[in-house]
C-alpha positions as CSV (number, residue, x, y, z in Angstrom):
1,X,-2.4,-45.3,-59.5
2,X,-3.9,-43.6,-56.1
3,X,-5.2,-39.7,-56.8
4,X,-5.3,-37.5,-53.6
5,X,-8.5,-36.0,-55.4
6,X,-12.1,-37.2,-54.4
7,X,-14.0,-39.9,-56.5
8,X,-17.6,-40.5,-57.3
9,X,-17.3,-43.5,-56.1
10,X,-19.9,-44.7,-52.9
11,X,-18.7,-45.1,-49.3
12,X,-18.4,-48.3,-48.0
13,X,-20.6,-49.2,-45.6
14,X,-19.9,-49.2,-41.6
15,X,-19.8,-52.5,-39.8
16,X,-22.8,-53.0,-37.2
17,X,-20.6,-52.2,-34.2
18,X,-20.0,-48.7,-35.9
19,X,-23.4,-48.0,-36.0
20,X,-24.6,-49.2,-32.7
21,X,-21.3,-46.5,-31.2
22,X,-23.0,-44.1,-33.2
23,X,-26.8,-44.5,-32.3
24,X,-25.2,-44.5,-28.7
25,X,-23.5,-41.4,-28.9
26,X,-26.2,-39.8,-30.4
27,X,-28.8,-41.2,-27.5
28,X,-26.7,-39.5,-25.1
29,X,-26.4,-36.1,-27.2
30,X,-30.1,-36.1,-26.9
31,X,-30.5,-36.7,-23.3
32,X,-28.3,-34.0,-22.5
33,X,-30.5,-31.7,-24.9
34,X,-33.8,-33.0,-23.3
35,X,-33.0,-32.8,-19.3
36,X,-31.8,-30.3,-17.1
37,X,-29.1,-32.4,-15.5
38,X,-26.3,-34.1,-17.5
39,X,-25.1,-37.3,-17.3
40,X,-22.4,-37.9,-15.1
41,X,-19.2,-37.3,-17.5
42,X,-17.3,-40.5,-18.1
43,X,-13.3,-40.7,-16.8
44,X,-11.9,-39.7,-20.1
45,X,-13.7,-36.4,-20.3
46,X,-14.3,-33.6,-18.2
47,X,-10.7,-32.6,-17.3
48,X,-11.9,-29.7,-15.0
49,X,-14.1,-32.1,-13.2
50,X,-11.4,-34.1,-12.5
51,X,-9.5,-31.7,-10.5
52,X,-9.2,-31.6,-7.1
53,X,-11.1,-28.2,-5.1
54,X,-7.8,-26.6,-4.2
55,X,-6.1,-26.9,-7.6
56,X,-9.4,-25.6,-9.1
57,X,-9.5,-22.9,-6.7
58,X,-6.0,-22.1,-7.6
59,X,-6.9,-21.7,-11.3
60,X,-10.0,-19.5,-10.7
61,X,-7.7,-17.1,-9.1
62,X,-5.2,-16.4,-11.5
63,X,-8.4,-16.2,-13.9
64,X,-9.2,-13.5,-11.5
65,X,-6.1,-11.4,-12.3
66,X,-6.6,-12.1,-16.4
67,X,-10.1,-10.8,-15.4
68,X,-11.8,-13.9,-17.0
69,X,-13.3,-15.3,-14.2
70,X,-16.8,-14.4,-15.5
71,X,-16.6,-16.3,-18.8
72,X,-15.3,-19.1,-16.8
73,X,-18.3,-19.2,-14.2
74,X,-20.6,-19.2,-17.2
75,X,-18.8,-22.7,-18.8
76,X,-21.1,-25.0,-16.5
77,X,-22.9,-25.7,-13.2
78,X,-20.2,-26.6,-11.2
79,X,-18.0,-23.8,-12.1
80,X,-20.7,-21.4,-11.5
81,X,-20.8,-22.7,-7.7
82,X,-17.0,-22.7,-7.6
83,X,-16.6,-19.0,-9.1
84,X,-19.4,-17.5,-6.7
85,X,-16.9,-17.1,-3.9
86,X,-14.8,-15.1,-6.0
87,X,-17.1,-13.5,-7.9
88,X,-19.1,-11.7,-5.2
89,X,-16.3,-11.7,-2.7
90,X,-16.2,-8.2,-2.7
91,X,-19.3,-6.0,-3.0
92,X,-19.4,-2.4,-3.5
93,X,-22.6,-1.0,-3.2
94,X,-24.1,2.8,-2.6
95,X,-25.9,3.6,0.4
96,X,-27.7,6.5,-0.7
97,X,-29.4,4.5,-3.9
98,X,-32.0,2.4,-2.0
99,X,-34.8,4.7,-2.2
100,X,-34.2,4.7,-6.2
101,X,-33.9,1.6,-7.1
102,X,-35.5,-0.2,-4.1
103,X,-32.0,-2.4,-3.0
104,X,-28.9,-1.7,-1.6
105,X,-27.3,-4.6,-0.1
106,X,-26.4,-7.8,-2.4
107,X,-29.4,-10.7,-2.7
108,X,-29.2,-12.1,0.2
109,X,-28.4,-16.0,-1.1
110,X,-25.2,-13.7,-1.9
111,X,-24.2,-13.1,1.7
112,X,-22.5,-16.0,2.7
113,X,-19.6,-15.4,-0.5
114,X,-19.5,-11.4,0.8
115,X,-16.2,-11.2,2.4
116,X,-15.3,-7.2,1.9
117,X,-18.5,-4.5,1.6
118,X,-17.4,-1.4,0.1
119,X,-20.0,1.8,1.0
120,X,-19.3,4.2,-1.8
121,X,-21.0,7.5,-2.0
122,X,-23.6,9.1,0.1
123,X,-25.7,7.9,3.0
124,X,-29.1,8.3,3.6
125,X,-30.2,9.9,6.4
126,X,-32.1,7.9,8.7
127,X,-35.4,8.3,8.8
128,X,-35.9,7.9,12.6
129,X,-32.5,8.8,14.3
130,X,-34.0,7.2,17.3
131,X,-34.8,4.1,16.0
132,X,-34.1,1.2,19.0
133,X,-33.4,-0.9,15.9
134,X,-30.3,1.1,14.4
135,X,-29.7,2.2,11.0
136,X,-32.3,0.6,8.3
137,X,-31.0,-0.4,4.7
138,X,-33.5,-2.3,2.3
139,X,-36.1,-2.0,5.1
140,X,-33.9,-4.1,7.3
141,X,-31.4,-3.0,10.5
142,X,-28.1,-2.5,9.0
143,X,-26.6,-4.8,12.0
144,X,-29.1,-7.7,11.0
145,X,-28.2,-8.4,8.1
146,X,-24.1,-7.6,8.3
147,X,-24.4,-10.3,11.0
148,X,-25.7,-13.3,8.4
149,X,-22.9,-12.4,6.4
150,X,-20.6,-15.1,7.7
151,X,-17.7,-14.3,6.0
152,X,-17.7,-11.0,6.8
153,X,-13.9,-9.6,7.5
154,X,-13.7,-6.1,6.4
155,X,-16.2,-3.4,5.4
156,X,-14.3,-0.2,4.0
157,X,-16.3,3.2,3.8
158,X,-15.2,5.4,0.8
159,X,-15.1,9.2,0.9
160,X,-18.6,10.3,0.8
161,X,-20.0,13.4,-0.9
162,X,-22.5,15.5,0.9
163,X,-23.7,13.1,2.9
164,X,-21.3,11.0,5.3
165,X,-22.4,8.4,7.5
166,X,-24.6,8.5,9.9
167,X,-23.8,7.7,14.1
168,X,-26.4,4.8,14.0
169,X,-24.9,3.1,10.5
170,X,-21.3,3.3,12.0
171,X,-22.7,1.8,15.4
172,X,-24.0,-0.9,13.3
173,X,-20.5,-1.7,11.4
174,X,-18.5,-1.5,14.0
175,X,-20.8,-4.0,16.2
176,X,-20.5,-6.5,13.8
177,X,-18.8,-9.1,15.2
178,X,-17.7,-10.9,12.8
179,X,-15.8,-7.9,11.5
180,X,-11.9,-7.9,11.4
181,X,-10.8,-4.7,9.5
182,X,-12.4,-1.5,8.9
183,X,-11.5,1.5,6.7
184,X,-12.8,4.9,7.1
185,X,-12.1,7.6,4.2
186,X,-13.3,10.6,5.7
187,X,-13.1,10.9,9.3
188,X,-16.9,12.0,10.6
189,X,-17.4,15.6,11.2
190,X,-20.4,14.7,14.0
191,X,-20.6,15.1,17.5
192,X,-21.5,11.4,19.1
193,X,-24.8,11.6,21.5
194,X,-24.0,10.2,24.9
195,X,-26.2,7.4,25.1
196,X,-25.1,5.9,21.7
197,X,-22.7,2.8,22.1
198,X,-20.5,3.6,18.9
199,X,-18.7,-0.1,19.4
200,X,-20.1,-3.1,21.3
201,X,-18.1,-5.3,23.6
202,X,-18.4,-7.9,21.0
203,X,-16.5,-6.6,18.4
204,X,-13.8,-7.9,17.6
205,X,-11.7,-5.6,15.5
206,X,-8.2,-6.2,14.8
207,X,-7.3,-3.6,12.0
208,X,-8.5,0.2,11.8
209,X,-7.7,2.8,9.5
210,X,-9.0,6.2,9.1
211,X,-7.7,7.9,6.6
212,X,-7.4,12.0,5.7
213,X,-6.8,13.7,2.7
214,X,-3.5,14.7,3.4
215,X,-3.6,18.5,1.8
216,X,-6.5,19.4,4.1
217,X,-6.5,23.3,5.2
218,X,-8.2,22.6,8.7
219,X,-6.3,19.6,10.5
220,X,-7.8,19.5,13.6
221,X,-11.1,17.4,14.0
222,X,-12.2,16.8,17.7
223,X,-15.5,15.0,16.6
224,X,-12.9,12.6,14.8
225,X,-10.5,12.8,17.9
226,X,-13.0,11.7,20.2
227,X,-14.2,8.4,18.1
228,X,-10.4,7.2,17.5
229,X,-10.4,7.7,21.5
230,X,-12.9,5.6,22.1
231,X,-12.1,2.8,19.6
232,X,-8.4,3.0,21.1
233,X,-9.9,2.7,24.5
234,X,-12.2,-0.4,23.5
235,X,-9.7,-2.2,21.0
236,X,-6.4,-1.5,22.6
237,X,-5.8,-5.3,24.0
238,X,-6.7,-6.8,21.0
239,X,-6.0,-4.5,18.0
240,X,-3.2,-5.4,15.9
241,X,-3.0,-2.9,12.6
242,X,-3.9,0.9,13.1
243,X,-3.4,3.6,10.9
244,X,-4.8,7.2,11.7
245,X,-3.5,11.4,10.9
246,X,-1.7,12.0,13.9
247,X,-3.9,15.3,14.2
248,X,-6.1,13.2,15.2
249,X,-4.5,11.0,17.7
250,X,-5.7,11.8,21.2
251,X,-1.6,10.7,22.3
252,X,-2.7,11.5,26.5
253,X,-5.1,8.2,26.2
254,X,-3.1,6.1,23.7
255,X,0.1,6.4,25.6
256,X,-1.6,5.4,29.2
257,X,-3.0,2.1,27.8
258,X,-1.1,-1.1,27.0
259,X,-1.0,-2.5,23.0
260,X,0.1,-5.9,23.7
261,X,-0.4,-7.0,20.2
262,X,-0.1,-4.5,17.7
263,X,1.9,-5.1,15.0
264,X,1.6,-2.5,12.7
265,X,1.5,1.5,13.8
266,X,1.1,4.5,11.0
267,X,0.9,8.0,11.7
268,X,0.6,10.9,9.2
269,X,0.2,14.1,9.1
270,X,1.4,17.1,10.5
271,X,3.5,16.9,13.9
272,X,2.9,20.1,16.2
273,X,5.2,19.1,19.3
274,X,3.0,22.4,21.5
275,X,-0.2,19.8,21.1
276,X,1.1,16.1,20.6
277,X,4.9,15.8,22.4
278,X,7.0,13.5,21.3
279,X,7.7,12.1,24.5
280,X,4.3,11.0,24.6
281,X,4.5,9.5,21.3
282,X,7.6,7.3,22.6
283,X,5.7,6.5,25.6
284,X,3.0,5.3,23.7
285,X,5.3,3.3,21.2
286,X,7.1,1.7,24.2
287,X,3.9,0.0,25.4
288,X,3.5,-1.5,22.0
289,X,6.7,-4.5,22.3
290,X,5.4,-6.7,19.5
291,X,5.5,-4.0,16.9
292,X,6.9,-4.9,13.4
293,X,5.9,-1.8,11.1
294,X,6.2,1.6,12.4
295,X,5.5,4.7,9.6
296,X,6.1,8.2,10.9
297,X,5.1,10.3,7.8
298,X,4.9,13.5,9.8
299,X,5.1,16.6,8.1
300,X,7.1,19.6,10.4
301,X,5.7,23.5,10.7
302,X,8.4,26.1,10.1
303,X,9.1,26.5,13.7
304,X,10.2,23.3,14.2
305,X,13.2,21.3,14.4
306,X,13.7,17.9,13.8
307,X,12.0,15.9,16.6
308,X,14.3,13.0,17.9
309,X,11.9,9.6,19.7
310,X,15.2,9.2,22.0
311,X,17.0,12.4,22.8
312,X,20.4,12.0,23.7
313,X,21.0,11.3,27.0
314,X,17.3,9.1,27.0
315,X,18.8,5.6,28.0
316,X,17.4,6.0,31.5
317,X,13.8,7.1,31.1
318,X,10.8,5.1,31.0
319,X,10.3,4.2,27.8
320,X,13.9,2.6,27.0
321,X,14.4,-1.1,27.6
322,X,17.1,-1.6,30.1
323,X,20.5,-3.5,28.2
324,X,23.5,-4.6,30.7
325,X,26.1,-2.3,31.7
326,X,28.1,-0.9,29.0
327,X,26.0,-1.4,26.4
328,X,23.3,1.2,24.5
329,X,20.0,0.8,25.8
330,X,18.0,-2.1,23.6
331,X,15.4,-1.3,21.6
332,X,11.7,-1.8,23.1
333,X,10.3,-3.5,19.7
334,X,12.6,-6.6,19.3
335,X,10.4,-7.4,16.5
336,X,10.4,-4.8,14.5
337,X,10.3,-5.2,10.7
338,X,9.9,-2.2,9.0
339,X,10.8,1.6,9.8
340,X,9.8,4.5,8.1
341,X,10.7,8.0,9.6
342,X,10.2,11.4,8.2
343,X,12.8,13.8,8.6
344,X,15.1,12.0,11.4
345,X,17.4,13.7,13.6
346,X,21.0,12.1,13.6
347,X,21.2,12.8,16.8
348,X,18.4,10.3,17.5
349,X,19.4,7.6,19.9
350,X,17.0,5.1,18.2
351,X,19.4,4.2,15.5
352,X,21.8,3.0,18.1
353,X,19.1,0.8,19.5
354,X,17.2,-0.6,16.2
355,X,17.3,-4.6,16.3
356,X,18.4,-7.2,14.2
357,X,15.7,-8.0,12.5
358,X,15.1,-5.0,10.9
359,X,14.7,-5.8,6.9
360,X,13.4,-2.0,5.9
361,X,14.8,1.2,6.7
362,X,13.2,4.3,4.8
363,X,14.9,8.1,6.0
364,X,13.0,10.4,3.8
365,X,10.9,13.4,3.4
366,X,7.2,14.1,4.5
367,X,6.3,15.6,1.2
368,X,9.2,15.1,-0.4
369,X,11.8,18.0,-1.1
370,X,11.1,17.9,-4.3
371,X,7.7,19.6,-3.3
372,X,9.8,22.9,-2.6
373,X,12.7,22.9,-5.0
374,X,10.6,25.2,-7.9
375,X,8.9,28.7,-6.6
376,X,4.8,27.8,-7.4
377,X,5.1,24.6,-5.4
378,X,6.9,26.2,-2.4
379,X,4.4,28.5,-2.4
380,X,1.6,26.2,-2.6
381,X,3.1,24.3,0.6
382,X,3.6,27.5,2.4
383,X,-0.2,27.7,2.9
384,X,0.4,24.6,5.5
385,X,3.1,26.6,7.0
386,X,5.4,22.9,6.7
387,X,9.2,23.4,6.5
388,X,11.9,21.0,4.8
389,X,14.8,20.3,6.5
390,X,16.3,17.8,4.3
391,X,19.1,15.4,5.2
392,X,22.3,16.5,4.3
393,X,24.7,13.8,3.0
394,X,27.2,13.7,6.2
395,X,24.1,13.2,8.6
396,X,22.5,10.5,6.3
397,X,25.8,8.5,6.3
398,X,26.6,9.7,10.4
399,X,22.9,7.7,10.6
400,X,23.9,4.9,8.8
401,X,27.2,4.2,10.5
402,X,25.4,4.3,13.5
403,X,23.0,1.6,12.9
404,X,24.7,-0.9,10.3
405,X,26.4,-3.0,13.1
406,X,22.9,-3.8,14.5
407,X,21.4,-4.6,10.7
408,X,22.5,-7.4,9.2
409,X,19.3,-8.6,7.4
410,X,18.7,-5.2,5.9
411,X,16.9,-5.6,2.5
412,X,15.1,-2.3,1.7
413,X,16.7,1.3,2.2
414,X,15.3,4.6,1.3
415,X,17.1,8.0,1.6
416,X,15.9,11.0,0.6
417,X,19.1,13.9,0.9
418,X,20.8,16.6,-0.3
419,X,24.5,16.4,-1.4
420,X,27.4,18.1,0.2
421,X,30.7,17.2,0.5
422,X,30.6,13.6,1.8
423,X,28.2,12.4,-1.2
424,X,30.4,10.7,-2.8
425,X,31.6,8.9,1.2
426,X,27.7,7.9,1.8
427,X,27.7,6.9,-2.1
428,X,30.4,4.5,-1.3
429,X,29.5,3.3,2.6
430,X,26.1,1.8,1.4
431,X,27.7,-1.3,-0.2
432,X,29.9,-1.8,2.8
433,X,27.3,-1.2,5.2
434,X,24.7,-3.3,4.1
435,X,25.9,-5.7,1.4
436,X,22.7,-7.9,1.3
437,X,20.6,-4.9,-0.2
438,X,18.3,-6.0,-2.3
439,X,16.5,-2.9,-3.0
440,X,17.6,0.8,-3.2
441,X,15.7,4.2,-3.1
442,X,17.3,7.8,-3.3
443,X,16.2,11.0,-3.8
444,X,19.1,13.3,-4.9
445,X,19.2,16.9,-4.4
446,X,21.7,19.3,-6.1
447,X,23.4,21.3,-3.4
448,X,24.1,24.5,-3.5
449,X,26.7,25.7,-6.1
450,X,26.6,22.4,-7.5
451,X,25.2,22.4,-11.2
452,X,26.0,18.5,-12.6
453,X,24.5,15.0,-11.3
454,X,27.3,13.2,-10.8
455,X,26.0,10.3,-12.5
456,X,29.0,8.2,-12.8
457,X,30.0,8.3,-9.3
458,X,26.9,7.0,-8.6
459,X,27.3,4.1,-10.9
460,X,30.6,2.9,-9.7
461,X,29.7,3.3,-5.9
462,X,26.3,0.9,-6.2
463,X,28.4,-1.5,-8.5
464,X,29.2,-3.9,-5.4
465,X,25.6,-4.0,-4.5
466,X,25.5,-7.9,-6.0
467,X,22.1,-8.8,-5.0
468,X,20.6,-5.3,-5.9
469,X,17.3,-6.2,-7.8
470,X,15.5,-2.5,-7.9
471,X,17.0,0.9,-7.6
472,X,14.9,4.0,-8.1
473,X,16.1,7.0,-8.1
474,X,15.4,10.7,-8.0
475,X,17.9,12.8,-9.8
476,X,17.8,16.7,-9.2
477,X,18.2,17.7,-12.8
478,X,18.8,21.6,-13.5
479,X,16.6,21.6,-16.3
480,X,13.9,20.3,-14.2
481,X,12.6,24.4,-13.2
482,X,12.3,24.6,-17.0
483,X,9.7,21.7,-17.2
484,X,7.2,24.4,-15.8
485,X,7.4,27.4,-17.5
486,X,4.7,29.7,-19.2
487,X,6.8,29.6,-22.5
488,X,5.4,26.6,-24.3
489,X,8.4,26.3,-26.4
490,X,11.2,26.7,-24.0
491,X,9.2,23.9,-21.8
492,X,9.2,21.6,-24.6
493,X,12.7,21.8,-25.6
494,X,13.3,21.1,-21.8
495,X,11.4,18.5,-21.4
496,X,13.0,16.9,-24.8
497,X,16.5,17.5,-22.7
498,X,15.3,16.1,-19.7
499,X,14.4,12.8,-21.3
500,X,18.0,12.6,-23.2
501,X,19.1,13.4,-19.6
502,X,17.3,10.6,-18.1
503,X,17.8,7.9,-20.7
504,X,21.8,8.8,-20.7
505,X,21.6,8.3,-16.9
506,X,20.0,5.3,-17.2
507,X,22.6,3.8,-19.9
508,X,25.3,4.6,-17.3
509,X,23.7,2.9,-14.2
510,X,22.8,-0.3,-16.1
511,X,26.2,-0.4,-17.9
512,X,28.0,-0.4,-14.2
513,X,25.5,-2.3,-12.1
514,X,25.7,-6.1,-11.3
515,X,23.8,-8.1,-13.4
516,X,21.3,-9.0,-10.7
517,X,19.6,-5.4,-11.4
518,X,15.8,-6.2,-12.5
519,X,14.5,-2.7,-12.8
520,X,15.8,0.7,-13.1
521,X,13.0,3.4,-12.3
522,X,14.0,7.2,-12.2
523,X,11.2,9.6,-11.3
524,X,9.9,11.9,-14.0
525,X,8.8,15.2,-13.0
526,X,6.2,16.6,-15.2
527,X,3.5,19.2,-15.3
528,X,0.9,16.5,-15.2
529,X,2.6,14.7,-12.5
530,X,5.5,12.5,-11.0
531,X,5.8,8.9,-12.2
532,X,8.4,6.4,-12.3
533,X,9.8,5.4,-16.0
534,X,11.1,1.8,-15.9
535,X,14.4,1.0,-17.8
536,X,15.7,-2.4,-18.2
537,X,19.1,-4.3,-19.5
538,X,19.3,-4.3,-23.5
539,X,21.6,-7.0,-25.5
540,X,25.1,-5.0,-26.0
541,X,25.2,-2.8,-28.4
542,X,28.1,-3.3,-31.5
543,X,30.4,-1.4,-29.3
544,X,30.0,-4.2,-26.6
545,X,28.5,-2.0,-24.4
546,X,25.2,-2.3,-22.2
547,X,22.1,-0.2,-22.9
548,X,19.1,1.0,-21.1
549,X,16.0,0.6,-23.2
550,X,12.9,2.5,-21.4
551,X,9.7,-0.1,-20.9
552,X,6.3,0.9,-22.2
553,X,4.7,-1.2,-19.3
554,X,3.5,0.2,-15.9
555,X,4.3,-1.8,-13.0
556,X,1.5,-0.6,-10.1
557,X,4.4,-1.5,-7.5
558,X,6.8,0.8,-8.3
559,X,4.5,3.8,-10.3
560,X,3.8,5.5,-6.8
561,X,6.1,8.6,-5.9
């Protein structure tokens, strides 16, 4: 009978046609061993080969996000020449290293993949400042060789150490005109020399974005001033993203010059109306019509109230588009996107006039209150001499009702207040007001004499909300002082209390929500900082009821505060 266990027996011999295959394959195994090229791959094999550029590309860049896009472009030849775009697409190099290691800049059979240049760290000083061929890097002009980069759209310059950059080197980016978007860290501190051309009239720039540490102690910059002035004046017809600390917004030249195609206008910072007025900032903003993201992070001194862009009483000036008789005056962005204002005024006549198309509405704070509730951090923000008039719950919902006729496609809301008696109205006026809300931010602050979070109130107003998808959620906790303490054992009990707080809130608002809810983040305040803790829907529990199970996972989109 047949054994499954192996015999002694010989082999039979293969048939001639087997061996001929064989000797075949083994032909070809050895020409691919002896030559540098290989055969050309027959139908059957070589699936990768086989698929078309765009697929391929498709693949390479969601190897990208599983970071494996280097053991990929190290398979074969042709991958190698497909990955090269991605792989070098972005190139961060250091300025200051040439005269080390004799190179700065990438090789150049590298430059035509370079599509973002990131200058990290310090900069050389030039040699000669005079030089009629600009800043040199690798023994080359700077401009030369930026220019055979073809694919060239953005160059970002990081916050530098000692050594910033140099007049000539940011003549030479900002000449290039291939260039699209650039990104300064650290605005310069340098006075510019008359006869250098900071910006040719070739450049064609379309995004700029100078950025400022936002804690700074000295806030005024007129070396830094002067250069946004003179890229505004330059770039001003065709510039269509700009981002800049309003310090540092020279508002007298940016409100007499036409931005016919911006698109996207941020301003942080601290807001002195003695310097910048806000009537100059609504001038300015009414000459920009195609505008679709406006942020106004603006911090306010002590002194000052909440600045309104429309006073009441506004519909007739300059800077509001006229609407027919009987009707508020219209909004001078019909476009407009996004919003994002710090601290607004109720009395403010642009909620009357925001357009349709308005998908994101943020009303918050610039820090946010939470930066003030405990003593030490009050303190600390009493150096910059900011105040924090927080919204109170009747002027958050008084802002609402004003605008909800004009929003149907709202999507995004933020509000950032402090409860009174109406909480629970505003609570229960979101759902009605905007029933297409998809996702939901709120800061909560304890009023005064009030000692609970009224959790469940919360709960059963957002129920409606049947396309909600993300809610985060600040909740002003009163054990939350007790977080900071000197006493390391009275801190640790607190912060054990705190996260049975947070985790019970969290049961509640996903036991009450629709079903559509995707993630539940509530902020965690803690000595080494604020993060958002993700909860998300568990199977019932024996009781039938649903439970909030806190995620180990960080999601980068929501961990910012």
């Amino acid at each position: 009978m047949p054994s499954d266990t192996p015999t002694d027996q010989p082999l039979a011999t293969s048939s001639p046609v087997a061996e001929e295959a064989r000797l075949q394959r083994l032909q070809r195994l050895e020409s691919v061993l002896l030559t540098e090229e290989p055969p050309a791959p027959s139908s059957s094999s070589m699936l990768l080969d086989r698929l078309n550029y765009d697929t391929l590309l498709y693949m390479l860049k969601t190897a990208v996000c599983f970071q494996s896009i280097g053991a990929i472009s190290r398979t074969c030849k042709r991958m190698r020449e497909a990955c090269l775009p991605l792989l070098f697409r972005t190139s961060r190099i250091l300025p200051g290293s040439g005269r080390a290691t004799g190179r700065t800049l990438p090789p150049p059979n590298l430059w035509p993949y370079v599509q973002q240049l990131v200058f990290h760290g310090d900069w050389q000083p030039p040699d000669e400042p005079r030089n009629p061929a600009g800043y040199m890097l690798d023994d080359l002009p700077l401009a030369t060789c930026l220019s055979q980069m073809p694919s060239l759209g953005a160059i970002h310059v990081e916050a530098p150490g000692h050594d910033p950059i140099p007049p000539c080197a940011l003549a030479a980016i900002l000449s290039t005109p291939q260039l699209r978007a650039f990104i300064l860290d650290t605005p310069p501190t340098w006075t510019l020399q008359p006869d250098l051309h900071i910006i040719s009239p070739t450049a064609n720039l379309t995004s700029v974005r100078v950025l400022a540490d936002t804690y700074r102690t000295t806030r005024a910059n007129p070396p830094a001033e002067h250069l946004i002035g003179l890229l505004a004046a330059r770039l001003h017809p065709v510039l269509q993203e700009l981002e800049v600390p309003f310090e540092l917004v020279p508002l007298p030249l940016l409100s007499s010059v036409e931005w016919p195609r911006l698109r996207t206008l941020s301003f942080s910072g601290e807001s002195d109306p003695a310097r910048t007025p806000h009537a100059q900032l609504a001038a300015m903003l009414a000459r920009a019509p195609r505008l679709c993201t406006l942020t106004l992070d603006l911090a306010l001194r002590g002194t000052v109230d909440r600045q309104p862009l429309f006073p009441p009483g506004s519909g007739s000036s300059s800077t509001c588009t006229p609407a027919p008789s009987g009707q508020p005056c219209e909004c001078p962005w019909p476009d407009l996107r996004a919003l994002t204002i710090a601290y607004p005024d109720p009395a403010d006549e642009l909620y009357a006039r925001l357009p349709a198309s308005l998908t994101t509405l943020r009303l918050r704070c610039w820090p946010h209150h939470f930066f003030y509730s405990l003593a030490f951090e009050r303190k600390a923000m009493g150096q910059y001499g900011w105040a924090s008039p927080v919204l109170r719950a009747g002027e958050a919902l008084a802002i609402l009702r004003r605008c909800a006729h004009a929003l149907p496609r709202l999507r995004v809301l933020e509000l950032e207040y402090e409860e009174d008696g109406e909480d629970a109205a505003l609570l229960q006026q979101i759902p009605v007001l905007f029933p297409g809300l998809t996702d939901l931010t709120i800061y909560w602050y304890r009023g005064s004499g009030t000692a609970e979070v009224p959790v469940d109130t919360m709960a059963r107003a957002l129920a409606p909300l049947n396309h909600l998808r993300v809610l985060r959620l600040y909740l002003d906790f009163p054990d939350i002082p007790l977080l900071f303490g000197r006493d390391r054992r009275t801190a640790r009990a607190a912060k054990q209390t705190y996260a049975c707080a947070l985790g019970s809130a969290a049961d509640v608002l996903v036991g009450a929500l629709a079903p559509s809810l995707r993630a539940l983040l509530l902020l965690e305040r803690d000595m080494l900082g604020n993060r958002w803790a993700q909860y998300y829907d568990s199977a019932k529990d024996r009781h039938g009821r649903r439970r909030a199970v806190r995620s180990s996972d960080v999601c980068d989109e929501y961990c910012l505060a």
